[in-house]
N, C-alpha and C positions, 0 to 999 in steps of 0.2 A: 261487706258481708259475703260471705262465701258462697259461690252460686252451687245449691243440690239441685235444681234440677235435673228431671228423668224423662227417660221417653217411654216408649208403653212398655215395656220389657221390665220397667224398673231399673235402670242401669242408668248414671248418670250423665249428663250429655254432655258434660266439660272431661273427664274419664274416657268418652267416646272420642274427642274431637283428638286428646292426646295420642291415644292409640291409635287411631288415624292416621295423624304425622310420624307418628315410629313406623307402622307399617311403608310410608310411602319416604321413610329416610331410608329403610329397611330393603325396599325395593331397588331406591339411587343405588344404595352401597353394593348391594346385588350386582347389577348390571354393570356400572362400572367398574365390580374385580372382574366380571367374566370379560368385560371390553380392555381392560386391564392386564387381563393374561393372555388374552390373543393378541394384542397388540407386543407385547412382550414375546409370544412366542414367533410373529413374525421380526421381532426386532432381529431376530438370529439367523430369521431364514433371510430377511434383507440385508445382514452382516455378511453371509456365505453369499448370496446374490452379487453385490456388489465387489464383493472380491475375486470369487469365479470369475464374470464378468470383464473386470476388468483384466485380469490376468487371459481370459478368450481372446478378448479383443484387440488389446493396446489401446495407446491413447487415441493415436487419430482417428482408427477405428468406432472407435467410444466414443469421441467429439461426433462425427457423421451420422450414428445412428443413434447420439442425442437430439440432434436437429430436426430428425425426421420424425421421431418419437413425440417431438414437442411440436411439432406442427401440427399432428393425429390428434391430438391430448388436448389443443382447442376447439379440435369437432366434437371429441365424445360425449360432452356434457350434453351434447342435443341429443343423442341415439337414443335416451329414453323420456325422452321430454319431461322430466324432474321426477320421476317415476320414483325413483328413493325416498327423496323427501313427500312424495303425495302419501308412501304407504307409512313412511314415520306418522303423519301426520291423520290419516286418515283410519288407516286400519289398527293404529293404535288404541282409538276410541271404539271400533265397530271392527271386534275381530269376523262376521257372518262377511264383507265385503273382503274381504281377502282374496277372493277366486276370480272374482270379477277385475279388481287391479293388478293381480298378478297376470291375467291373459292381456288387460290394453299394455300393459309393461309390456311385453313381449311382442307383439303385434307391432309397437311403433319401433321400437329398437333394430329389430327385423327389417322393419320399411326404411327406414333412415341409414341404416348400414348400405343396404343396398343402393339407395341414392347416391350416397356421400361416395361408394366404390365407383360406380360409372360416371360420377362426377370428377373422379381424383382421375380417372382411362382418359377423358376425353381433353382435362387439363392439365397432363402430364407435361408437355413441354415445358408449362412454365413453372415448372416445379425445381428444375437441374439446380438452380443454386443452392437448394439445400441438400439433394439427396436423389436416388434411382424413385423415378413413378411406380415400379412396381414393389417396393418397400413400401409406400406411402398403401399401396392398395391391400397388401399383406397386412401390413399393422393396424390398418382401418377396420377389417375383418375381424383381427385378434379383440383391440380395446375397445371398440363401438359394439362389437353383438356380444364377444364371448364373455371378454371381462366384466363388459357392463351384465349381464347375466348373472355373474357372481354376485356383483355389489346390489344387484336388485335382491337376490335370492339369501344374502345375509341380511338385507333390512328387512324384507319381506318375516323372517326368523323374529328377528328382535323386537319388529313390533307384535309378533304374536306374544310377546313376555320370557323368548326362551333365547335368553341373553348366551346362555355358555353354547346355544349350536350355532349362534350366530359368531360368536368368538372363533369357532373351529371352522366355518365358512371360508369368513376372513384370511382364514391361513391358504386357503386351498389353493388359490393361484400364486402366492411364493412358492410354497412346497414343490409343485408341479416343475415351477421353473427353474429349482435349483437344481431337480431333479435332471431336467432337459439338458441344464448348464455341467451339469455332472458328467454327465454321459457325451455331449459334445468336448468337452474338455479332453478325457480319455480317451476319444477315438480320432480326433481332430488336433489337439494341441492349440491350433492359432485358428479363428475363421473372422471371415468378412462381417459387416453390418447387416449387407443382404443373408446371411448364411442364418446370422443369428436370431433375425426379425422370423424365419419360417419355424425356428425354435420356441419364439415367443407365441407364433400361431397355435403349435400342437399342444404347449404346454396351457395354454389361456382356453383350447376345444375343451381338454382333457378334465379340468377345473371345472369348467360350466357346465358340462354335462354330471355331472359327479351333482352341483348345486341343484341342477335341475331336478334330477331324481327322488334327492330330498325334501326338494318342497314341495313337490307333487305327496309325498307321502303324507307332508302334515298336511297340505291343503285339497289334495284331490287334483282333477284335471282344472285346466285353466276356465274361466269364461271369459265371455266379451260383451261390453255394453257401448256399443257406439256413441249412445246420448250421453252417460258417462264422461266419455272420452273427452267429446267436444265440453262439457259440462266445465271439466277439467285441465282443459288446453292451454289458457292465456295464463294458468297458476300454474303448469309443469313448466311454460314456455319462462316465466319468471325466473322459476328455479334455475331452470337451464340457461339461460343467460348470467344467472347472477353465478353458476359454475365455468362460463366462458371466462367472463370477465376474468373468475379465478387460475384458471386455466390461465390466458395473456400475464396475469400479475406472476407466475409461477414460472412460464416455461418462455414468453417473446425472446428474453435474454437469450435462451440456446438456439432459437432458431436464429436469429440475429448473427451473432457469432459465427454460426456455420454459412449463412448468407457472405456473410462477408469473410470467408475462408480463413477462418481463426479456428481449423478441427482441433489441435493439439491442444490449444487454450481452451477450447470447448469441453475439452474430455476430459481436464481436472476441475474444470471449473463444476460441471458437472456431475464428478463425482462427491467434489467438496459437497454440493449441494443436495445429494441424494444422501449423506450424512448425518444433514443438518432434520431433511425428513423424516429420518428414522429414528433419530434421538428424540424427535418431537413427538414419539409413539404417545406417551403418556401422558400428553398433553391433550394429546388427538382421540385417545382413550375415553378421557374423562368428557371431553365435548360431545362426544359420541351416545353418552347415557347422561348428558344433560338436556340437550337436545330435547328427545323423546319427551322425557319430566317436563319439557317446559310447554311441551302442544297438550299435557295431561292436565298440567296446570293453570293454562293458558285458560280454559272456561270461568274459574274460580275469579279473576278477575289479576291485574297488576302486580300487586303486592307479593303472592307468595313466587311469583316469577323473578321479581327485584330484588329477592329475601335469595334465592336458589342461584341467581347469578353472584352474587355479593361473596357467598360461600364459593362457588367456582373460580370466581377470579382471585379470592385469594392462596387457593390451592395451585392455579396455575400458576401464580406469581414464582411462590416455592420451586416449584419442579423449574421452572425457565428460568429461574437463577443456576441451581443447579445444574441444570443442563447446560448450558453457556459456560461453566467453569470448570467442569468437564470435558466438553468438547475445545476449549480455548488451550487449556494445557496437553490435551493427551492428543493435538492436532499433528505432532511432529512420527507420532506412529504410523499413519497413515497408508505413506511411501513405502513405509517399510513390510504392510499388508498386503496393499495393493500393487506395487511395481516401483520403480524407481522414476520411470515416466512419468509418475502422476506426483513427482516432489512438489510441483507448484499448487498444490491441493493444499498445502498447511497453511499459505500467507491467505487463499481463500476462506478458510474454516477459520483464520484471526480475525475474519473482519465479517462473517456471517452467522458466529458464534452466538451472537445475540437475537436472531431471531425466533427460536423457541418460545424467551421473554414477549418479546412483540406479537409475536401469534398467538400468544396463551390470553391477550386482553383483547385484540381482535376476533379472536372466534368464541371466547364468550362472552360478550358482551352483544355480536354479532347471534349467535344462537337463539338469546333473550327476547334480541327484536322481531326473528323471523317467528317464535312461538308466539309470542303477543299477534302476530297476524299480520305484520308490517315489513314482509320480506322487500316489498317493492322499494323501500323507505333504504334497504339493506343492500339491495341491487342498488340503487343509483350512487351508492359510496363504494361501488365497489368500481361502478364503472366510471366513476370522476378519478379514484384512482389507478385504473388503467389504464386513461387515459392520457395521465400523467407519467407512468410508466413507459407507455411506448413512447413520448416525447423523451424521454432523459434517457432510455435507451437509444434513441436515434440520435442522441447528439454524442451520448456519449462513449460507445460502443468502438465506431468507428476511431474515435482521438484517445484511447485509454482501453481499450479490449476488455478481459474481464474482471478489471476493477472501475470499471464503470457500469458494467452490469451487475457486480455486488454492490455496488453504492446505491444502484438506483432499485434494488432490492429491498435495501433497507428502509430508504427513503420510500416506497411505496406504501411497504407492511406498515410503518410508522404512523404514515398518513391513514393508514384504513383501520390503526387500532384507536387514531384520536375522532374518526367521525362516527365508528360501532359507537364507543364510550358517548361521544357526545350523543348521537342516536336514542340511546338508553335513558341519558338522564335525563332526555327534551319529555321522552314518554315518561315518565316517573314525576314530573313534574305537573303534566296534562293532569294526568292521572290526580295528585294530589290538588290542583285547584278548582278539578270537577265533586273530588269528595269534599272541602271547603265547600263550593256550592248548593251542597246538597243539605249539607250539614245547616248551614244557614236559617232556612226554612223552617227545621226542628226545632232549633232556638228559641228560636220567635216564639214559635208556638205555645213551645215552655211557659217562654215568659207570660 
């Protein structure tokens, strides 16, 4: 029998529940084209980046001040101690707390940049095998305060619901630096890794303050709440480890290689793989506004969480096929973009091609767990598989260059899409023999 039911309005409440789910498929669809078109419109400023770039530099160039880039890139996950994901996750539900995690965002970011900078001064010596200490100090400054400022300041955006300024956020620090790369091009032709690292400073200031201005307009001046803070420290410090660990699975490969003076191999290897990154936009898009939906979801209970991954992973599947077949054949253009130096980028983009696919069922399957409340469950898969990583890069680095760091690439992402997945459906199963359980009882009663 068909349920009428109404609520006091008179409207019925199976009519309400539907409209409901339109609005909040209405919402996904929303945010995912605005995360969709900014990811798209940095696809081109990352297109022009990487070719500028590489065209500034050369390759050994590019290999040197890959290494050092990727050393920085496993500190910065700490400089705001998970500060993105607390406001995904937090000021989603309770947009009136927005001012108060905007200012501890800032405050720790602040205090950790500076640490991590007189910590990089006083262990500079033993830095030489990959790169000049004061590069290391330069870029700590740029991706630990300025950038990470950006990337607070568009999440900060989109969990207020204003998906399209956080989309335009997003662009703000490519924009900047194609810009920088434009103008160094033109008046320089060729420059160092040092030369270009002080480029990546002004362009990464220019950004952040631009972020900054605007979020104070939507939200006012910052506050602080101390108790807060520490309230919130062992779940930012989670976050940020489980970005470490990502950070090791993404970049040890380049420091590695520069360590052991492979720059030339470093610098297509590296470019191959900043290709692979940016084809993965729309991958990276769509996790980006599922994410959010899932800490919105995540009160409701299991189910419409398992319901909203089920549809993500099979959307990602699509696009990382495509993307892989794409970048598999049109990898011989490349050299032809970028330089003639960087020809060994195509045998790299043949055997990296597939990770799009692999990352599309890792990070959501991986997103699912963390909104369900079980980041920690999410972290220790990711640090069993950096683990692993840095062993198979250390064996195999050294005897195989960087087709052992693409191999052991693959083999990581691989391993961290088959433990999110199994992750998922351990909680999906909990879940469904806790609802057996309960069910039971009614039964009975029935009967």
């Amino acid at each position: 029998m068909r349920d009428v039911r109404q609520d006091a309005a008179g409207k019925p409440i199976q009519e309400q529940l539907m409209s409901g789910k339109k609005r909040q498929n209405g919402r996904l669809s929303h945010s995912a084209s605005w995360m969709f078109a900014g990811r798209t419109l940095n696809f081109f400023f990352q297109a022009a980046y990487f070719v500028l770039l590489a065209r500034l530099l050369g390759v050994r160039e590019y290999g040197i001040f890959a290494g050092v880039f990727a050393l920085v890139n496993t500190l910065t996950p700490y400089s705001a101690l998970g500060a993105a994901m607390l406001l995904l996750r937090y000021v989603s539900v309770n947009h009136e707390a927005a001012r108060v995690y905007w200012g501890n965002a800032l405050t720790t970011t602040f205090s950790f940049t500076v640490i991590a900078a007189l910590s990089a001064l006083l262990l500079g010596r033993w830095m030489h095998s990959i790169g000049s200490p004061l590069m290391v100090i330069i870029l700590i400054v740029a991706n630990c305060l300025f950038t990470q400022i950006t990337l607070l300041g568009s999440s900060m955006v989109f969990a207020l619901g204003n998906a399209r300024l956080s989309a335009l956020m997003n662009t703000a620090s490519n924009l900047s630096r194609v810009l920088i790369l434009v103008i160094m091009k033109i008046g320089m032709g060729h420059a160092t890794a040092l030369q270009w690292s002080v480029g990546v400073l002004i362009a990464s200031f220019a950004a952040a303050v631009t972020i900054y201005v605007n979020v104070r307009k939507q939200i006012g001046a910052a506050a602080f709440d101390s108790r807060l803070l520490k309230r919130r420290f062992w779940e930012g410090l989670g976050f940020s480890f489980a970005g470490t660990t990502e950070a090791v699975n993404n970049d040890l490969d380049k420091m590695m290689l520069a360590h052991y003076g492979m720059e030339v191999q470093n610098g297509f290897y590296t470019l191959a793989y900043r290709v692979i990154d940016f084809a993965t936009s729309p991958i990276g898009a769509l996790n980006s506004a599922v994410m959010q939906r899932h800490f919105v979801l995540s009160p409701q209970g299991i189910h419409p969480v398992i319901k909203l991954a089920a549809k993500s992973l099979a959307v990602s599947g699509a696009l990382g096929l495509v993307i892989a077949l794409v970048t598999r054949f049109g990898s011989p253009l490349l050299p032809v973009v970028a330089g003639k130096g960087f020809v060994g980028a195509i045998a790299v983009l043949n055997i990296l091609c597939w990770l799009p696919l692999i990352r599309g069922v890792h990070q959501m399957c991986g997103s699912a767990v963390t909104g369900l409340g079980h980041q920690n469950w999410r972290t220790a898969a990711q640090a069993v598989v950096a683990l692993l990583n840095i062993g198979l890069n250390w064996m195999w680095i050294p005897k195989f260059g960087w087709r052992g760091a693409a191999w052991s690439t693959l083999a990581s992402d691989g391993l961290l899409a088959v433990l999110n997945a199994g992750l998922l459906i351990l909680l999906a199963r909990i879940a469904l023999q806790r609802d057996i359980r309960t069910e039971q009882p009614a039964l009975e009663g029935v009967r």
